[in-house]
mmCIF file of the N, C-alpha and C atoms, coordinates in Angstrom:
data_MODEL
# 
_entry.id   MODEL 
# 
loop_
_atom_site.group_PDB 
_atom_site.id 
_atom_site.type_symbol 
_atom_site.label_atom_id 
_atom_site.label_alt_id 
_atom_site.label_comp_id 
_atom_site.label_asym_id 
_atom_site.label_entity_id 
_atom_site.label_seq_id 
_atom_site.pdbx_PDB_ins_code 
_atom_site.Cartn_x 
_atom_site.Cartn_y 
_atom_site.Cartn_z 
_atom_site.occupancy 
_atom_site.B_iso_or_equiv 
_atom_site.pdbx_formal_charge 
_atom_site.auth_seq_id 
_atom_site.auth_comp_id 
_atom_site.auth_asym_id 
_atom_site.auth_atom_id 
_atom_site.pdbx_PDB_model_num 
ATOM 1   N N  . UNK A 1 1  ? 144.602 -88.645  20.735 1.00 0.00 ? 1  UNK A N  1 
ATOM 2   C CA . UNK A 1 1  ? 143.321 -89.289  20.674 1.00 0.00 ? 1  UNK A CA 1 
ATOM 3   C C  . UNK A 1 1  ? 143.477 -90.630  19.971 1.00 0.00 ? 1  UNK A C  1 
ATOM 4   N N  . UNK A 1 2  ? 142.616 -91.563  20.256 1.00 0.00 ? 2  UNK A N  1 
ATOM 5   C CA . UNK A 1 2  ? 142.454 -92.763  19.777 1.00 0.00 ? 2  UNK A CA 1 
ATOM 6   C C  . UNK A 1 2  ? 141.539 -93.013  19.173 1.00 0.00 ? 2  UNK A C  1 
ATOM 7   N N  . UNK A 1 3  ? 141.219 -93.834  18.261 1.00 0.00 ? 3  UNK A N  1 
ATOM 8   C CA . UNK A 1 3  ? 139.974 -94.466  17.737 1.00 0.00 ? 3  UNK A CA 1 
ATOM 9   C C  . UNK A 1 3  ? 139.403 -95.348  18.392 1.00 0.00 ? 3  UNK A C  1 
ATOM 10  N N  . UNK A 1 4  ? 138.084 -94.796  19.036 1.00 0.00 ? 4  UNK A N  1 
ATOM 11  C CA . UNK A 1 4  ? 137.150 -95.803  19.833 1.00 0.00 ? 4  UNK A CA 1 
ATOM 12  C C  . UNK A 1 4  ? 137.329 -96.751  19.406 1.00 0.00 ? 4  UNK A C  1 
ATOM 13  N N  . UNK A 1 5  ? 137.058 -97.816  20.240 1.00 0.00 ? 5  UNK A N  1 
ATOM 14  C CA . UNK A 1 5  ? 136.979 -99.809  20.131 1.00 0.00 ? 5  UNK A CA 1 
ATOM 15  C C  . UNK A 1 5  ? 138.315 -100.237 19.176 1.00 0.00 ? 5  UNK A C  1 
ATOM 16  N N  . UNK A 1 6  ? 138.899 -99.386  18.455 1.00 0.00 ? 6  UNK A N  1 
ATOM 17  C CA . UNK A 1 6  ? 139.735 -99.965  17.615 1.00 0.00 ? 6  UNK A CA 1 
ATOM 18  C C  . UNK A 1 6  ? 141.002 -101.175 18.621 1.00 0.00 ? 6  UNK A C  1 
ATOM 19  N N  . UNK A 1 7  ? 141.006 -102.672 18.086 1.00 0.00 ? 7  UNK A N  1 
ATOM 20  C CA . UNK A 1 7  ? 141.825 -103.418 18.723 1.00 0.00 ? 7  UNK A CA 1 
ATOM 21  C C  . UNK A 1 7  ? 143.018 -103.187 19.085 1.00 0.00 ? 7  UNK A C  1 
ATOM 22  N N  . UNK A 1 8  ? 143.805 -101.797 17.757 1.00 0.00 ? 8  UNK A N  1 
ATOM 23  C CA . UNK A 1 8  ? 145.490 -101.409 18.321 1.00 0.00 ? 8  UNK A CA 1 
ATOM 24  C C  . UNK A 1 8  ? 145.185 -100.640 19.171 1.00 0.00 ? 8  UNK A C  1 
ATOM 25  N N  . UNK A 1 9  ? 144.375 -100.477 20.161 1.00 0.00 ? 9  UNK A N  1 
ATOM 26  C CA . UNK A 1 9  ? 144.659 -99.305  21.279 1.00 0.00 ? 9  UNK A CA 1 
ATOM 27  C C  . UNK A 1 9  ? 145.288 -99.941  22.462 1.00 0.00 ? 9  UNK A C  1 
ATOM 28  N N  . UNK A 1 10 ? 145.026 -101.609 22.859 1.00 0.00 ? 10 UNK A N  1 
ATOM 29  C CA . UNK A 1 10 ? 145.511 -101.958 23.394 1.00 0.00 ? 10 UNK A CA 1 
ATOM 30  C C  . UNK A 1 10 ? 147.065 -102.363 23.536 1.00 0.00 ? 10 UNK A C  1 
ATOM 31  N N  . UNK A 1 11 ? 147.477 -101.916 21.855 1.00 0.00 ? 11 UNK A N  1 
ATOM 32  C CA . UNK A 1 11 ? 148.827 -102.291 21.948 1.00 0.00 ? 11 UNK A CA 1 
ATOM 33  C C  . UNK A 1 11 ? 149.513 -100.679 22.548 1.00 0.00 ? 11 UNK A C  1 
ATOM 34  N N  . UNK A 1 12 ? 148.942 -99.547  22.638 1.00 0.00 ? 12 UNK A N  1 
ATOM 35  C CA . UNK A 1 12 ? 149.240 -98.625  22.777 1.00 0.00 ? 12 UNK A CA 1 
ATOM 36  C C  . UNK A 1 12 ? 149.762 -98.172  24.200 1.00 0.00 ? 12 UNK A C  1 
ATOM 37  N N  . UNK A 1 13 ? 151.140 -98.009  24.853 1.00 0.00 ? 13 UNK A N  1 
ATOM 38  C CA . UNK A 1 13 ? 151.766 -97.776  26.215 1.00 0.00 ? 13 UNK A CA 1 
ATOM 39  C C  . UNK A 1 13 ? 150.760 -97.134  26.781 1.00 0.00 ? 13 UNK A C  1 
ATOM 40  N N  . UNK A 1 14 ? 150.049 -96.044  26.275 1.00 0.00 ? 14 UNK A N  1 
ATOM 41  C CA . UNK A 1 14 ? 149.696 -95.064  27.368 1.00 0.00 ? 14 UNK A CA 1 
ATOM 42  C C  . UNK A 1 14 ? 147.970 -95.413  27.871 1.00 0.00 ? 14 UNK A C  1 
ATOM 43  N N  . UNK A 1 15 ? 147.233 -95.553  26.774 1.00 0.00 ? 15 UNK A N  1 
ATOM 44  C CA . UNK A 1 15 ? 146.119 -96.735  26.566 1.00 0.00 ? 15 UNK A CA 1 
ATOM 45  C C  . UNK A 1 15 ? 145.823 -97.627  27.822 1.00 0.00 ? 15 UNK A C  1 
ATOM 46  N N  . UNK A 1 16 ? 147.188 -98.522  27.286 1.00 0.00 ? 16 UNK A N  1 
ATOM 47  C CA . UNK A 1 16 ? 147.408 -99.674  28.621 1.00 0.00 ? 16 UNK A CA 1 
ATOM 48  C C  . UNK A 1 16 ? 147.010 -98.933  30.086 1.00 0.00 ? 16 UNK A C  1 
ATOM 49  N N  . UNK A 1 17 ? 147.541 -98.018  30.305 1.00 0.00 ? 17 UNK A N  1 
ATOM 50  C CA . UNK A 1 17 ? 148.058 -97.384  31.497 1.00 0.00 ? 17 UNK A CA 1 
ATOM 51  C C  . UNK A 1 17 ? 146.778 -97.123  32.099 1.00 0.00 ? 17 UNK A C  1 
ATOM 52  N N  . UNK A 1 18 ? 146.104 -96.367  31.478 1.00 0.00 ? 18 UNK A N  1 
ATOM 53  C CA . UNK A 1 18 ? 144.594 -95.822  31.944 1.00 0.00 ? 18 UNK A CA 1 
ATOM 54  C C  . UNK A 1 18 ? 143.619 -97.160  32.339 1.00 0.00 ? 18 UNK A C  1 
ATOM 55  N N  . UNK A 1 19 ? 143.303 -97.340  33.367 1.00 0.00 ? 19 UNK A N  1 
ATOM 56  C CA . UNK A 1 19 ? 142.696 -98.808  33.733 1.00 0.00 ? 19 UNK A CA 1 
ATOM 57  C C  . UNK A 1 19 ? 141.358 -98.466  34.239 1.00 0.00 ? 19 UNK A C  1 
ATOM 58  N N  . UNK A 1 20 ? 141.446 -97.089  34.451 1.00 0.00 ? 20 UNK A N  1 
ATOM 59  C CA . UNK A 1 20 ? 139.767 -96.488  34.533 1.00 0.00 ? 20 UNK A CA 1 
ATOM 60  C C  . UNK A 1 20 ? 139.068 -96.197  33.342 1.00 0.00 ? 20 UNK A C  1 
ATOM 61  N N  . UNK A 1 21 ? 138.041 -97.041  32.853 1.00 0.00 ? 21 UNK A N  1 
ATOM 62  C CA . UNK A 1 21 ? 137.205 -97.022  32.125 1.00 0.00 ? 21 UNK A CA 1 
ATOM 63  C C  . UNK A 1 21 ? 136.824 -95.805  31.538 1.00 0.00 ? 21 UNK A C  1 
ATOM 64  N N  . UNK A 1 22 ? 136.430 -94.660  32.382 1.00 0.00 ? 22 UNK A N  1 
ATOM 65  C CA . UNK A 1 22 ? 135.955 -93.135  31.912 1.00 0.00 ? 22 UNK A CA 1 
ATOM 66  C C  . UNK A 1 22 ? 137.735 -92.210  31.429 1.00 0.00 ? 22 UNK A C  1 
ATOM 67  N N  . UNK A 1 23 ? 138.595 -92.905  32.269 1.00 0.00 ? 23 UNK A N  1 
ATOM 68  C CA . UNK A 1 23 ? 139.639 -92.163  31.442 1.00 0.00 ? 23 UNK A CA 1 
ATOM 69  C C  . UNK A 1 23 ? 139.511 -92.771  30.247 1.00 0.00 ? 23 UNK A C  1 
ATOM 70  N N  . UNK A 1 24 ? 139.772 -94.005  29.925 1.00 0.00 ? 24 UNK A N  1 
ATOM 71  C CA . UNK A 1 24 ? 139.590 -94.430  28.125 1.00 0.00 ? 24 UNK A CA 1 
ATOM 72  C C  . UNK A 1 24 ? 138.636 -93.929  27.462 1.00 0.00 ? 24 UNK A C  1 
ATOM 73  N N  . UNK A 1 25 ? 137.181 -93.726  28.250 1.00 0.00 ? 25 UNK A N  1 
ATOM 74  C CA . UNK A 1 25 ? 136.390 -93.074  27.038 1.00 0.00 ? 25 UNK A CA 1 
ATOM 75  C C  . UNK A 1 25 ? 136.726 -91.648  27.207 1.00 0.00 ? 25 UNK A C  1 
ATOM 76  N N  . UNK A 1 26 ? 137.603 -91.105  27.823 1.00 0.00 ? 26 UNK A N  1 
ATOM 77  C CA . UNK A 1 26 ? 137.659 -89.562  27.507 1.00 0.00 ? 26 UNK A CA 1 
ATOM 78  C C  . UNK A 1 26 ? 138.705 -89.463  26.379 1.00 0.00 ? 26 UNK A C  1 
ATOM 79  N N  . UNK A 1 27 ? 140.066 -90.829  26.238 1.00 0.00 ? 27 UNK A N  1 
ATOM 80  C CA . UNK A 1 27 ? 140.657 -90.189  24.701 1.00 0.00 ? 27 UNK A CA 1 
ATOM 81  C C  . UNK A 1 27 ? 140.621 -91.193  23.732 1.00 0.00 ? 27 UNK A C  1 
ATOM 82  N N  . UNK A 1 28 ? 139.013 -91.699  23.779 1.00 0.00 ? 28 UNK A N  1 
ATOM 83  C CA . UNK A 1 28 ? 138.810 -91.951  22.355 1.00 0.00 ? 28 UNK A CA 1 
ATOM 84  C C  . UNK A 1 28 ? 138.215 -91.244  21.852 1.00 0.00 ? 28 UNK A C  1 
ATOM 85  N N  . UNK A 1 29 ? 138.226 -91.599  20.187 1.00 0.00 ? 29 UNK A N  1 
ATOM 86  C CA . UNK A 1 29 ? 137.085 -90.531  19.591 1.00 0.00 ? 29 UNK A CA 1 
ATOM 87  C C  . UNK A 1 29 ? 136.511 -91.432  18.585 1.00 0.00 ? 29 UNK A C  1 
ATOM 88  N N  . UNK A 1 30 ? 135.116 -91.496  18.044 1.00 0.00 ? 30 UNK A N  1 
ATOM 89  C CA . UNK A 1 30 ? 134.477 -92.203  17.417 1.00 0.00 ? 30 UNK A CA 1 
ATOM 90  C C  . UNK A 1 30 ? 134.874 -91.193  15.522 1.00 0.00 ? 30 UNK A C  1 
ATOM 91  N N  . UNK A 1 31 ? 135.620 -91.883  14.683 1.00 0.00 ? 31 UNK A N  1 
ATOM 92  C CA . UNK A 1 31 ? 135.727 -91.914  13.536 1.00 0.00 ? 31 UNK A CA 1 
ATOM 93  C C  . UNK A 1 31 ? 134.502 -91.678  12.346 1.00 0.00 ? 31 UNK A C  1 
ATOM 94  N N  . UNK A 1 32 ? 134.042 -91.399  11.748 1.00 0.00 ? 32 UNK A N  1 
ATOM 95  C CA . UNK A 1 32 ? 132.953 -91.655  10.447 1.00 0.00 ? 32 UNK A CA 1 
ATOM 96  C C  . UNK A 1 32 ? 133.642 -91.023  9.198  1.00 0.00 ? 32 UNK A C  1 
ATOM 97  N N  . UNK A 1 33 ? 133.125 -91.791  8.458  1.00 0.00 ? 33 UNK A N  1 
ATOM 98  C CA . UNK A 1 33 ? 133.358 -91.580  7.038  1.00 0.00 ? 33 UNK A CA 1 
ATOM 99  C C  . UNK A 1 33 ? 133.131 -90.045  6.430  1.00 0.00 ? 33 UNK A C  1 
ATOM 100 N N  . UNK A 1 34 ? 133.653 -89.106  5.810  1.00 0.00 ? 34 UNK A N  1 
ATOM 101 C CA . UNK A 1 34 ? 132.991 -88.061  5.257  1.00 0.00 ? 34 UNK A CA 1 
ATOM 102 C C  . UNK A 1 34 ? 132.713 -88.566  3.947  1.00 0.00 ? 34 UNK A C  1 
ATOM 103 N N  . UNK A 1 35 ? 131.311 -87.962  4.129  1.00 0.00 ? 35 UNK A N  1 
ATOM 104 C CA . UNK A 1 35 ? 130.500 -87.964  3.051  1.00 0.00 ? 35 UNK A CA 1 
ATOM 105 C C  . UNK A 1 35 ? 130.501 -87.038  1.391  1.00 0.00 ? 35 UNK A C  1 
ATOM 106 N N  . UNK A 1 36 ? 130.556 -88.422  0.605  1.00 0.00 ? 36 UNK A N  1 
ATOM 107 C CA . UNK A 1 36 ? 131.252 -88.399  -1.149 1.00 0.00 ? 36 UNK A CA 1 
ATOM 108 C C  . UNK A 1 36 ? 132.416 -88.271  -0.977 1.00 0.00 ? 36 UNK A C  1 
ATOM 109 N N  . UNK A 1 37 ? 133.428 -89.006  -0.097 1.00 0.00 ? 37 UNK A N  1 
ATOM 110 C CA . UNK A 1 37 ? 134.493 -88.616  -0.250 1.00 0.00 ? 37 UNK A CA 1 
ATOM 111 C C  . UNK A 1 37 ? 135.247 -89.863  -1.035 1.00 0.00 ? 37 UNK A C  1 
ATOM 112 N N  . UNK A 1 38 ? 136.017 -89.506  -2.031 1.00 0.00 ? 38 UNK A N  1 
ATOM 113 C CA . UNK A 1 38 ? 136.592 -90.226  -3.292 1.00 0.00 ? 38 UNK A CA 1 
ATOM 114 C C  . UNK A 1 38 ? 137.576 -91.092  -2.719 1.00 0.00 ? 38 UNK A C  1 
ATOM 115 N N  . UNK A 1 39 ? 138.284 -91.187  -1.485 1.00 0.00 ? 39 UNK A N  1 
ATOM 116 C CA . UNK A 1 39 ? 139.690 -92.376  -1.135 1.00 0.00 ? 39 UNK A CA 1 
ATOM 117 C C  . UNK A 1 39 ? 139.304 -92.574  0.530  1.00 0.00 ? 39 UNK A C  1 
ATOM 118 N N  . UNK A 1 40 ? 138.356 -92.438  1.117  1.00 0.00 ? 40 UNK A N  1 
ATOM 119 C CA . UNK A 1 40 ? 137.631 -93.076  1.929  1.00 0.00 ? 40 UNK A CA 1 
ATOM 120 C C  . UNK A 1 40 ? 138.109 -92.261  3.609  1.00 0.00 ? 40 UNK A C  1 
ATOM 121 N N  . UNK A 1 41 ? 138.432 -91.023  3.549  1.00 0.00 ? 41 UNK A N  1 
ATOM 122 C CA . UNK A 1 41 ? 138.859 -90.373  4.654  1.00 0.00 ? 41 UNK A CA 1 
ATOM 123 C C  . UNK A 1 41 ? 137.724 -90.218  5.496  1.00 0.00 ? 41 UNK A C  1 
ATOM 124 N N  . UNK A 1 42 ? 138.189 -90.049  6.865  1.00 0.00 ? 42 UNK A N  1 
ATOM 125 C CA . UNK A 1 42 ? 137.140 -89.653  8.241  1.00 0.00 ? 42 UNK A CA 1 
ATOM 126 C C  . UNK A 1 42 ? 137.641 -88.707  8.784  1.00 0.00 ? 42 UNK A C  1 
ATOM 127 N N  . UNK A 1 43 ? 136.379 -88.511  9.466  1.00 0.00 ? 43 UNK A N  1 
ATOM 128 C CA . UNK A 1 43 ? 136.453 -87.108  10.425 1.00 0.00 ? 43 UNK A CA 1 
ATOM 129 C C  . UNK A 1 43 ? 136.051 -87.525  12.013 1.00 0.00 ? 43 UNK A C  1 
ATOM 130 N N  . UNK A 1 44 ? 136.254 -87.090  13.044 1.00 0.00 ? 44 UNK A N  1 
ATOM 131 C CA . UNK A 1 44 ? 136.251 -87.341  14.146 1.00 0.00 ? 44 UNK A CA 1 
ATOM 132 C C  . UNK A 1 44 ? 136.101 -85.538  14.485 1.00 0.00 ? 44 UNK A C  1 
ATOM 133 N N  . UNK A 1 45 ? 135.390 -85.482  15.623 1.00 0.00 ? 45 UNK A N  1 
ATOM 134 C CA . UNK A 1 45 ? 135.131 -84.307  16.205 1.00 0.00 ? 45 UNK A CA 1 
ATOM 135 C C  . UNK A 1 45 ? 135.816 -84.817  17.924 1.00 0.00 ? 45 UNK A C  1 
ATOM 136 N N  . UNK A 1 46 ? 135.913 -84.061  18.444 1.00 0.00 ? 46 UNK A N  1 
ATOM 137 C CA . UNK A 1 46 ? 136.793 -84.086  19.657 1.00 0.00 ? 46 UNK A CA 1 
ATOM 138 C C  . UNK A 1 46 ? 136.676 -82.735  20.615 1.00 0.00 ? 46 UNK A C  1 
ATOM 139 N N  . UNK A 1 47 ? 136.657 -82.928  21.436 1.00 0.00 ? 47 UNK A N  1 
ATOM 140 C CA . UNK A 1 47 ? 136.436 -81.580  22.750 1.00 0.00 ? 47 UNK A CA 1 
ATOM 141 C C  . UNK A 1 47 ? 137.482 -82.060  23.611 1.00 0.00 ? 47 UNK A C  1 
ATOM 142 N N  . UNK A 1 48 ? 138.579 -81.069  23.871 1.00 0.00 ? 48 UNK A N  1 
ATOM 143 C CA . UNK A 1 48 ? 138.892 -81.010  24.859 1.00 0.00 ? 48 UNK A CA 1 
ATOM 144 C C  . UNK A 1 48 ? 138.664 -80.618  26.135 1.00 0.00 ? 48 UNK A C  1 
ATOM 145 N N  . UNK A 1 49 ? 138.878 -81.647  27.309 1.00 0.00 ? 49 UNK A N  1 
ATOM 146 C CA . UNK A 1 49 ? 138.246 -81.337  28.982 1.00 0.00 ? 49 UNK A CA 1 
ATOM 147 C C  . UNK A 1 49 ? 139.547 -81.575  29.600 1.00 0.00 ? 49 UNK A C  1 
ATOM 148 N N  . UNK A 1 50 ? 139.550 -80.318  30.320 1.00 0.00 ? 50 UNK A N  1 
ATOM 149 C CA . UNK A 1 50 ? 140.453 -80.283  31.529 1.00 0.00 ? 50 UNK A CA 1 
ATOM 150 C C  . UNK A 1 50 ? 139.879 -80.670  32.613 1.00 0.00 ? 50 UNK A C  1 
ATOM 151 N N  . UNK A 1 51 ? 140.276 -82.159  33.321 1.00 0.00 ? 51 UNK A N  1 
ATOM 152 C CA . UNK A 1 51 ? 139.791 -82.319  34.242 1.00 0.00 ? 51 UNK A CA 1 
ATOM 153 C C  . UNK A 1 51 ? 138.394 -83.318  33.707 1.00 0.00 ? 51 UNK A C  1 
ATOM 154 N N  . UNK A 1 52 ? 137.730 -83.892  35.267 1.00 0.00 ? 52 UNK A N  1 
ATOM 155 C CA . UNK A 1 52 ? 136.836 -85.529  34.880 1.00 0.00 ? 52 UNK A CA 1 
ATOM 156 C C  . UNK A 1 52 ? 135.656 -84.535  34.551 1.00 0.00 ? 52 UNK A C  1 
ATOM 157 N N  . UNK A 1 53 ? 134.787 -84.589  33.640 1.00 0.00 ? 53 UNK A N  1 
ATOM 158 C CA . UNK A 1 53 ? 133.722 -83.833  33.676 1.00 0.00 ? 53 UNK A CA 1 
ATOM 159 C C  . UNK A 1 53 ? 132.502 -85.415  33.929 1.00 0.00 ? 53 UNK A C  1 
ATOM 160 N N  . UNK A 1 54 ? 132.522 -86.343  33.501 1.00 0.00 ? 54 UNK A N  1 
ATOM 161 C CA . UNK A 1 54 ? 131.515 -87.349  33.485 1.00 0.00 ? 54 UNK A CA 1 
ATOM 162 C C  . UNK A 1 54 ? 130.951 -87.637  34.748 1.00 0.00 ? 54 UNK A C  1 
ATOM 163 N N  . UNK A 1 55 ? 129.873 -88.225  34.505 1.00 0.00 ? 55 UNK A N  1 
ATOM 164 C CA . UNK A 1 55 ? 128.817 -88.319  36.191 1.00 0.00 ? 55 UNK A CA 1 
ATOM 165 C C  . UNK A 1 55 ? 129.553 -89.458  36.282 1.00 0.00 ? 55 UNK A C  1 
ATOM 166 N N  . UNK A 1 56 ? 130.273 -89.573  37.422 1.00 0.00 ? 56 UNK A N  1 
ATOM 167 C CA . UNK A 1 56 ? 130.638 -91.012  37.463 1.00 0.00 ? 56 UNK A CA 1 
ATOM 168 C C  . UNK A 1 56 ? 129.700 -92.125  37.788 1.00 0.00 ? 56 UNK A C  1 
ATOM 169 N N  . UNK A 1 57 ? 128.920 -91.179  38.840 1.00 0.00 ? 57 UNK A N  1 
ATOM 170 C CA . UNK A 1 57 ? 128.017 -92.261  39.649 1.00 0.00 ? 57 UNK A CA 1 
ATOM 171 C C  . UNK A 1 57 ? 126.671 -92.849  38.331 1.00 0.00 ? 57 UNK A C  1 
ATOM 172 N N  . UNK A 1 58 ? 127.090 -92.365  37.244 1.00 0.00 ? 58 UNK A N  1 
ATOM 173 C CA . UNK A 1 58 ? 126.109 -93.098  36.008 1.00 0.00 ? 58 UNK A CA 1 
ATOM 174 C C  . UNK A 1 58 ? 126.850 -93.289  34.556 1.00 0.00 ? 58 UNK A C  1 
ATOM 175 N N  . UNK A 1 59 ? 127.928 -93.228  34.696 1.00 0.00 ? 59 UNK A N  1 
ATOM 176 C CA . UNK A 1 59 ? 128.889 -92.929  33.550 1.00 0.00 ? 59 UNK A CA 1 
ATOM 177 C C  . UNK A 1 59 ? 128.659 -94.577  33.237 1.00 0.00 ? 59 UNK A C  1 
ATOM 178 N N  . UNK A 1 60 ? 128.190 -95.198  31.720 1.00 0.00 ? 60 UNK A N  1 
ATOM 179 C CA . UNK A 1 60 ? 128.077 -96.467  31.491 1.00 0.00 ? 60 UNK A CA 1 
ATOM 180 C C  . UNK A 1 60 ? 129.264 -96.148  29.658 1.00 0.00 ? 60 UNK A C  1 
ATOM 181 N N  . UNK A 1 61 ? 129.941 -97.161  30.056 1.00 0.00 ? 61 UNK A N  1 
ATOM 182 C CA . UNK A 1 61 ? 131.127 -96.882  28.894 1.00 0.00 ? 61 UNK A CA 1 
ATOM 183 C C  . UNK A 1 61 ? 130.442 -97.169  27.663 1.00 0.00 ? 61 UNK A C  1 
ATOM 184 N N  . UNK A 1 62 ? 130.541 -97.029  26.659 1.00 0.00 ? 62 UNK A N  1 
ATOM 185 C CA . UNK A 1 62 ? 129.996 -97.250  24.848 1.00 0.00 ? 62 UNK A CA 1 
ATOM 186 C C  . UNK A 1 62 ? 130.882 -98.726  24.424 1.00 0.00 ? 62 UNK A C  1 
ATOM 187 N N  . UNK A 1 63 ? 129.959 -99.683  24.029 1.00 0.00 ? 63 UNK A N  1 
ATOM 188 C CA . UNK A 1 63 ? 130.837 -100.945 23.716 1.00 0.00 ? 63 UNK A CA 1 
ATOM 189 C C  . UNK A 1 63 ? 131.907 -100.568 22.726 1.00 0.00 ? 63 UNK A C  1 
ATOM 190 N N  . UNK A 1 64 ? 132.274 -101.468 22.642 1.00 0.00 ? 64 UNK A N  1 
ATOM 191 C CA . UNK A 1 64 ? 133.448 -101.272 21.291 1.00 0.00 ? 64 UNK A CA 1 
ATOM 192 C C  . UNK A 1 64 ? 133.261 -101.053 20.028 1.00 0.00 ? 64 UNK A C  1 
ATOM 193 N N  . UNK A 1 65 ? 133.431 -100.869 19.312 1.00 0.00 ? 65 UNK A N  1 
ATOM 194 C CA . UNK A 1 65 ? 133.193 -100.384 18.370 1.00 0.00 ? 65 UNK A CA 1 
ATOM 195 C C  . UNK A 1 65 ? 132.045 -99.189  18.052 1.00 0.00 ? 65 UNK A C  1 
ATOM 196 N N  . UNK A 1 66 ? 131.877 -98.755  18.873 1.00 0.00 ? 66 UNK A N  1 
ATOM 197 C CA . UNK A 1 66 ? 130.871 -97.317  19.244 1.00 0.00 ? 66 UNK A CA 1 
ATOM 198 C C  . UNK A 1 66 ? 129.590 -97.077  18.836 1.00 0.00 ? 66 UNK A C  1 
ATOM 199 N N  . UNK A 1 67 ? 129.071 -95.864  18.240 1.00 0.00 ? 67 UNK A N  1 
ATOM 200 C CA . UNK A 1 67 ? 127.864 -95.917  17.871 1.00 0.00 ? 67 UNK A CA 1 
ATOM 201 C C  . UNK A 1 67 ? 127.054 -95.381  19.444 1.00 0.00 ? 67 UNK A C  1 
# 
């Protein structure tokens, strides 16, 4: 998995490779801060899918940096 919008994904071989839009948003994952945490760690939640599950015919990608 990758960190959504983050700029090193593009330096990333496999990243590169995926040139369909819905494959990239299937291995990113959007990062957040956990909360009171003392040296600034995140958590990311993640589902794995076998196979395209997204509507393509309405699938609109999340800008960069997510949210």
């Amino acid at each position: 998995m990758l960190i959504h919008g983050h700029p090193g994904n593009l330096r990333d071989g496999v990243f590169r490779e995926l040139r369909d839009p819905i494959d990239r948003e299937l291995v990113s994952v959007d990062f957040k801060p956990i909360k009171d945490s003392k040296v600034g760690e995140l958590s990311a939640r993640l589902d794995i899918v076998l196979g395209r599950t997204p509507d393509e015919s309405t699938f609109e990608p999340r800008p960069a940096g997510g949210r």
